[in-house]
N, C-alpha and C positions, 0 to 999 in steps of 0.2 A: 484720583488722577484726572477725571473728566473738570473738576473744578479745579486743578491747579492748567491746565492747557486752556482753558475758559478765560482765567486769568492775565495770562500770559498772554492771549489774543488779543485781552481789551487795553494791555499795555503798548501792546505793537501801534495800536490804533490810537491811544492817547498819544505817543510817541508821534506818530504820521501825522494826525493835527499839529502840533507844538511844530513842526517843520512846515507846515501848508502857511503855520500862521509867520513862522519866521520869513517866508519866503517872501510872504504879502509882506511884509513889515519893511523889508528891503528894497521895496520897490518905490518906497516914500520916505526915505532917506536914511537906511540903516539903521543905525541902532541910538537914533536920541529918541529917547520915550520913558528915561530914567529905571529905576531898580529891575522893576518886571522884566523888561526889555535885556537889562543886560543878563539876567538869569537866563532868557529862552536862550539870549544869543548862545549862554556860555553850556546850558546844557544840547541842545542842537548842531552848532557848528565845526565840533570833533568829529560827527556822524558826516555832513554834509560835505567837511573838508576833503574826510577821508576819501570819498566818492568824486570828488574834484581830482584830488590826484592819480589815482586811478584811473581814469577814463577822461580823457582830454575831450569834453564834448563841447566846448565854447563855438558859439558861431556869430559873432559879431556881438553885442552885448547878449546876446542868448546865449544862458550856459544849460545844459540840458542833465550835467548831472544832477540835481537835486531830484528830479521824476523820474530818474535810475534808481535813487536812495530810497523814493518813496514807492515805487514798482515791487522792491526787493521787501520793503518792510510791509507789502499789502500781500504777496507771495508767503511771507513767514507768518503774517496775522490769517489767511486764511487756511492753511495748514494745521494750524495751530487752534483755529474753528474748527476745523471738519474732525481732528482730533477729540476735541472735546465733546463732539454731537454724537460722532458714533462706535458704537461699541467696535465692529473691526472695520480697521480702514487697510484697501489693499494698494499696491505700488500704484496701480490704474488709475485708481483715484487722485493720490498724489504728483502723478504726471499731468495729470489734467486739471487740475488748479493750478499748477505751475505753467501750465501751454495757458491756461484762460488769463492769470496774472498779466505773465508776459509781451499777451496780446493784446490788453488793456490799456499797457503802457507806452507802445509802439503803436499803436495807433492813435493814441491822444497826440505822439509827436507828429506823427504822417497830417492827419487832421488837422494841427496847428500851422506844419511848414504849407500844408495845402494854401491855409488860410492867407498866410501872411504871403506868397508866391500871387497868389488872385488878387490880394488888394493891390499888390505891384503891379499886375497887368492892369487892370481898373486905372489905377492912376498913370501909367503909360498913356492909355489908349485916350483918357479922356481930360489929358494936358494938365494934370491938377500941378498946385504949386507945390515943388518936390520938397522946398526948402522952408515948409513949417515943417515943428516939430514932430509930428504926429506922421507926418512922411519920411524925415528923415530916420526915424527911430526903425520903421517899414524897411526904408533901404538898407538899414545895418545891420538888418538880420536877416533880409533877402539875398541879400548881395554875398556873400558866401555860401547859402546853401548853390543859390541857381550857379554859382563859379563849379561848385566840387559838381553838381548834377552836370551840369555842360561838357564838365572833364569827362563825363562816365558817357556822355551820350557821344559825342564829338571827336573827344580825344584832343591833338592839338590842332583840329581844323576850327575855322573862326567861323562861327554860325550868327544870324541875324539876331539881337535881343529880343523882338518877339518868337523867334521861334525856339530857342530857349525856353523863355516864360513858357510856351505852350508845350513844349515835350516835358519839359518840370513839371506841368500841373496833370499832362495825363500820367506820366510816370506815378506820380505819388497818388493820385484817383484809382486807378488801374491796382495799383497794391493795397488801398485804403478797401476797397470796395471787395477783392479778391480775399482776402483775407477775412474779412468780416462774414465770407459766405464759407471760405474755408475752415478758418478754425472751430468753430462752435462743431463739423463735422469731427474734424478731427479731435475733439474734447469727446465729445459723445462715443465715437470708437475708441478713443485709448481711458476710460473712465470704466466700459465693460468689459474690459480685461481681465483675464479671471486670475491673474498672480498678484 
């Protein structure tokens, strides 16, 4: 049993490659790269799509389902390791790979939108030319987050755009940072759980 879940884990992870690499591959022009190419797309993007329609996570050319799809299938390959490793495994344990998975994944988003929210302010603050390409790509995926964040902080009062950018980036620091010190606790108490 321990070699068939063994298996089964380093399929999860062969699987999450084959999509990491689909994901890069898309990002230089879809899918001309001939045979290989169209195999990954066609074993890949059933999984991918599915996770598309399901969860509406697009924000301007950033779509964020794919690192939901790949979140889910790093939660089923570690399960599916710890399965294999040890002789009894209790619920405890199993909520807690699934609290560390999910935390994984939510904070590479948090840390990303951080990211791309600060080069916005950066380039605000210090006049860069907004209309290369390399900044407008910045604004079409800022420019939606910092919309919905503004609605949550503001409501429908009209706030200054730097202060915006600046409530956005403590908001998402503040949960990036809180979280990082939170959950590893809360892994460690629900992992010694005695059921």
């Amino acid at each position: 049993m321990h070699f068939i879940f063994g298996f089964l884990a380093a399929a999860a992870g062969v699987y999450s490659l084959l999509i990491f690499i689909r994901i890069i591959i898309s990002w230089f022009g879809g899918t001309a790269g001939g045979r290989p190419v169209e195999l990954l797309v066609r074993v890949t993007d059933p999984y991918l799509d599915w996770w598309r329609r399901k969860l509406n996570l697009s924000f301007g050319f950033l779509d964020l389902s794919p690192i939901v799809g790949i979140a889910f299938l790093s939660i089923i390959q570690n399960i599916l390791y710890s399965l294999s490793r040890f002789e009894r495994f209790s619920v405890g344990n199993l909520l807690a790979i699934v609290l560390l998975s999910c935390w994984s994944a939510v904070s590479f988003i948090l840390g990303f939108c951080l990211l791309i929210i600060f080069l916005r302010f950066i380039a605000y603050i210090t006049n860069r030319d907004i209309y290369s390409p390399f900044w407008r790509v910045i604004d079409n995926i800022s420019q939606p987050l910092l919309y919905r964040l503004n609605r949550l902080f503001f409501g429908n009062r009209i706030a200054s755009y730097v202060k915006g950018i600046v409530f956005s980036m403590l908001f998402l620091a503040v949960i990036w940072i809180g979280g990082g010190f939170l959950i590893p606790l809360l892994v460690k108490i629900i992992s010694q759980l005695p059921f």
